[in-house]
N, C-alpha and C positions, 0 to 999 in steps of 0.2 A: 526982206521977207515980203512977198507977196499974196495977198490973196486974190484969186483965179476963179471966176465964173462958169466953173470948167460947163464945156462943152463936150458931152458924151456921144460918140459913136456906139450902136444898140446894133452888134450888128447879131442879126437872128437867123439864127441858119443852124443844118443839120452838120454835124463836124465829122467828115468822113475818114480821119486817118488815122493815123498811127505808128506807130512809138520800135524804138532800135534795140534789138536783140542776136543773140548771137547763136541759137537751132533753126534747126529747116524743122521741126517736130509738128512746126505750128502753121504749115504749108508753104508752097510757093509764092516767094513776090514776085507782087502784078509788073513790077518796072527797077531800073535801075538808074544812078547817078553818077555820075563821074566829076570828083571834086576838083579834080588837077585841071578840069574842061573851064576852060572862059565861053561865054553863053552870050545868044545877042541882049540886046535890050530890046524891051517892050511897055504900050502905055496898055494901060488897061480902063474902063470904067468901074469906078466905086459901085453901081448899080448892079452890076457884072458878077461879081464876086459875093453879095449879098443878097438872102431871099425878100430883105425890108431891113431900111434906114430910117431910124429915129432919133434925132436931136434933142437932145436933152441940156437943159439947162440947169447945173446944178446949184440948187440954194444956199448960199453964203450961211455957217453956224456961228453963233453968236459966239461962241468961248472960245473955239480957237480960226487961225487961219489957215484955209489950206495952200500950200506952197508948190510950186512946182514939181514936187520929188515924190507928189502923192499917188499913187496906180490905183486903178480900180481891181478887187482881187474878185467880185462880185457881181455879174448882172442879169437880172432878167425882169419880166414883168412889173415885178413890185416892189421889188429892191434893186440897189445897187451899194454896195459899198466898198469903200477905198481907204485905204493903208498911204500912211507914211514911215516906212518900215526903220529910217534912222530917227527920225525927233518922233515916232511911237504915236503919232496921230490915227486916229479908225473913224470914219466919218461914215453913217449910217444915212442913206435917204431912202423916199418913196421912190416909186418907179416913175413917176411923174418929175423926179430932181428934188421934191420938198426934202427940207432936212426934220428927220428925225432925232438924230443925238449926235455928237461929237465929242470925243474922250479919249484922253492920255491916261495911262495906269503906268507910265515909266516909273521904274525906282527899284530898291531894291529890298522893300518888303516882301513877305510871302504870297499874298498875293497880288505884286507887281511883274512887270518882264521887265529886264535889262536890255535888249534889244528883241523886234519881232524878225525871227528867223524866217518863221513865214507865216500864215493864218488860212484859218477857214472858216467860211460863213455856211449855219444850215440852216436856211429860210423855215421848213418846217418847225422846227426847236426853237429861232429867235433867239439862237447862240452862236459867236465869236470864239474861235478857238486860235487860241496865241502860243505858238511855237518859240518858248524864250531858252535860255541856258539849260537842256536836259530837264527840262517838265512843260506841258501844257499847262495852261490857262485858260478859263473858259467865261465866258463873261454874257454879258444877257445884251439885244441889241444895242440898249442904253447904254451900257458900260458897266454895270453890274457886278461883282464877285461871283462867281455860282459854285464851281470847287474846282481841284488842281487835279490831273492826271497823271498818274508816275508815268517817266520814261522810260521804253523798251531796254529789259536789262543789258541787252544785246548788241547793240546798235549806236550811233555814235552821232552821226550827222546828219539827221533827218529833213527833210520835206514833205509836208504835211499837204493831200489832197483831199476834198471831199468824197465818198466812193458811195453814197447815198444811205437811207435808213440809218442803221445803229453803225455806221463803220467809218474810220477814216482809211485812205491808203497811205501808207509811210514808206518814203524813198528813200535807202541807206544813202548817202553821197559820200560819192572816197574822200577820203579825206590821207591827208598827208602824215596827221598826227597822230594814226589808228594802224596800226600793220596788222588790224584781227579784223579783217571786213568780210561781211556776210558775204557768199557767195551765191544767197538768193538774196536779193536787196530789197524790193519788194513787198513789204507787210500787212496785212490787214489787223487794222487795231479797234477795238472798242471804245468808241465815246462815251462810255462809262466811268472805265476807268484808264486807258489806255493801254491794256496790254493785249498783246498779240492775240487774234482768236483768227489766222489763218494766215498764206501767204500766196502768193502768187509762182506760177512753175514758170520763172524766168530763172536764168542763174546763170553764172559765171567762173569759170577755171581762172580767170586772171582781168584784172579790171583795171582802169587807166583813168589817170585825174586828168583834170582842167586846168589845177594847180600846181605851181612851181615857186618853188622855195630859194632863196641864194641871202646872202648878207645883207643884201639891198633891200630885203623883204621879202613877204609872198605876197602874189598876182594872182588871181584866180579871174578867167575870162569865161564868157555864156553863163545861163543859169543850168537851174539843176537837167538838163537833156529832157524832160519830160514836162506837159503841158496837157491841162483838162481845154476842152472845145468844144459847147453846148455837150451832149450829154457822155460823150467817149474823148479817148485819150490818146493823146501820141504818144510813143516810146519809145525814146531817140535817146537810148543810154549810148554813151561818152567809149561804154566799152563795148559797143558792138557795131555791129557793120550794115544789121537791119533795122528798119522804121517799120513799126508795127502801130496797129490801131488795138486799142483795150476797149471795150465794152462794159458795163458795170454788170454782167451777167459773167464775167472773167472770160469772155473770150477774146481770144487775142489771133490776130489776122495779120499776115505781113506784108507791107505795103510794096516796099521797095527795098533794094540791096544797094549802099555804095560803095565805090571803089575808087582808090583803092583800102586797103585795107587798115584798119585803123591801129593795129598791128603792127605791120609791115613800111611805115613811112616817118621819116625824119628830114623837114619840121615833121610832126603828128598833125593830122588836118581831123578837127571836128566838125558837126552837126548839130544842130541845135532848131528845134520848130519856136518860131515866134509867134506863129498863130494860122489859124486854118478855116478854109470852108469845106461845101461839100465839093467842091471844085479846085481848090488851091491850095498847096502846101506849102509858105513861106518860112523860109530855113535862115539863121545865119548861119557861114561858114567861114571859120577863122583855125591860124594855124600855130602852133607854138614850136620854137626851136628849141629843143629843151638841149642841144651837144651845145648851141651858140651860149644860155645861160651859163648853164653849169663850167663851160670851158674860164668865161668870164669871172664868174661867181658874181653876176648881175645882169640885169632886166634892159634891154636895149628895146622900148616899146616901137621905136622906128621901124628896128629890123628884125626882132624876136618875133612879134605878132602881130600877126594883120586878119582883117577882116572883110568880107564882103558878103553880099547877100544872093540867096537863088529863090525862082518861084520853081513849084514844080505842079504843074498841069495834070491831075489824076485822072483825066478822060482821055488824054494824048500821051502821053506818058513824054513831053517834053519839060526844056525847063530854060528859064530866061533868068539873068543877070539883073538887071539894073531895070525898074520897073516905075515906070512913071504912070500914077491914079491923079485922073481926072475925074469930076461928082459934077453928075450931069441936072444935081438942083447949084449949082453956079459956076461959077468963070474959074474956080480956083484948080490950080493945080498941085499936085504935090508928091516929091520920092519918100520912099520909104525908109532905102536905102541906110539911113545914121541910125534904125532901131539895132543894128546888132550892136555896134560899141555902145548904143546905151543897155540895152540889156546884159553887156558883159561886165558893167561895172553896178549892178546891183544885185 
């Protein structure tokens, strides 16, 4: 176990994209992608791609350590906080890096989680909201109790977003062990109490996991297709073929189309945004064999799935491979390149 000095990248910027659906209702996309395409490489500047970079040094807490496995789910001016989503760590600082609290609530009392599914911070309220086994949790920056939110009667495998004011956004995620999935997935919930008070007009005739199952175990690869960035949303759902941007006013705008079709191809090639400016749309892209699993009835990670990563240029409507950043406050260099398999495995 290690504790880490983490060093925060602050990058601030206007987040212009958005998120994959499957109507034209909601207009035509500005561009499209072709995922069978191999792409040149390119280096780009860190400066480039960011409106303003701040270093942040974040404060060692006294109680526990933070370890390699911790993400920040949280950043702006005056806070930042970070999740260690398997050993249940939340580490609360200033926006300056000071630590304000660090806290475990693992266990499995009533008001513990079992594991953090996912979480959300609302700076305004100076509450923690912890996605564990079928209820929220909600807790005060400190670590706090505050009360517990019933979970959507409906729904099965949630990802929990901030969508501002009184609301969270809840993302159904297919799940393998659910054959009753929403066909709007989508939710608007109340941090109240957590139940439904709207949804969003995305929906689905037929939807497709990430997951695969066989005697060997289940593999689930990327997160859940959908990603907050500064104030709007990509939505890069798993079953569709377009990347749209959400707004927190619920409009929704289509970015681009890719092909082929995520339908129509075996292996199945997904999409998945790992993060964005108002300039760049970095994607992993990885593919699963599911006729080579199932033929098996096991997981051949060599030759079942692979991964690699795209950028995709929103003012050229091009897109590059293998992306080497350079940070022109020093000499260092560095690929991005390994965040898809680490992202497919959290």
């Amino acid at each position: 176990m290690k504790n880490r000095n983490l060093k925060l990248f602050k990058f601030i910027c206007a987040a212009g994209l958005t998120v994959t659906l499957a109507a034209c209702k909601h207009g035509k996309p500005a561009g499209d992608i072709d995922l069978k395409a191999a792409y040149p490489e390119k280096t780009l500047v860190l400066q480039e791609i960011a409106k303003a970079i701040e270093y942040v040094p974040l404060e060692p807490a006294d109680s526990i350590l933070m370890d390699d496995q911790a993400l920040p789910i949280y950043v702006s001016e005056k806070r930042i906080v970070v999740a260690d989503v398997n050993r249940g760590d939340i580490f609360v600082f200033k926006g300056d890096g000071r630590n304000i609290a660090a806290f475990n609530r693992k266990g499995q009392g009533p008001e513990e989680y079992d594991f953090i599914h996912s979480a959300v911070y609302d700076e305004a309220a100076g509450e923690i909201f912890v996605l564990t086994f079928r209820k929220f949790l909600v807790f005060s920056e400190t670590g706090n109790y505050r009360r517990t939110l019933a979970f959507p009667e409906k729904s099965s495998n949630l990802h929990l977003f901030d969508f501002g004011g009184d609301t969270l956004l809840g993302y159904d995620r297919m799940s393998l062990f659910n054959d009753k999935m929403l066909e709007k997935p989508y939710l608007l919930l109340s941090k109240k109490d957590g139940q439904p008070v709207g949804e969003l007009d995305i929906s689905f005739a037929e939807r497709y996991s990430n997951s695969v199952k066989s005697e060997s175990g289940m593999f689930t690869a990327g997160g859940p297709g959908n990603w907050c960035f500064g104030k709007d949303f990509i939505i890069s759902d798993y079953s569709s073929d377009t990347v749209f941007k959400l707004t927190r006013d619920k409009k929704i705008t289509p970015l681009l189309v890719r092909t082929p079709s995520v339908r129509r191809n075996n292996p199945r090639i997904f999409l998945s945004p790992i993060f964005s400016t108002d300039k760049f749309i970095y994607f992993a892209r990885f593919s699963i064999d599911y006729a080579s699993i199932v033929e098996k009835n096991g997981i051949d990670m060599d030759r079942d799935v692979n991964y690699d990563n795209l950028w995709y240029d929103l003012a050229t409507g091009e897109s590059y491979g293998k992306v080497t950043l350079t940070n022109a406050d020093s000499e260092c260099m560095f690929y991005i390149e390994s965040l898809a398999s680490d992202e497919a495995n959290t």
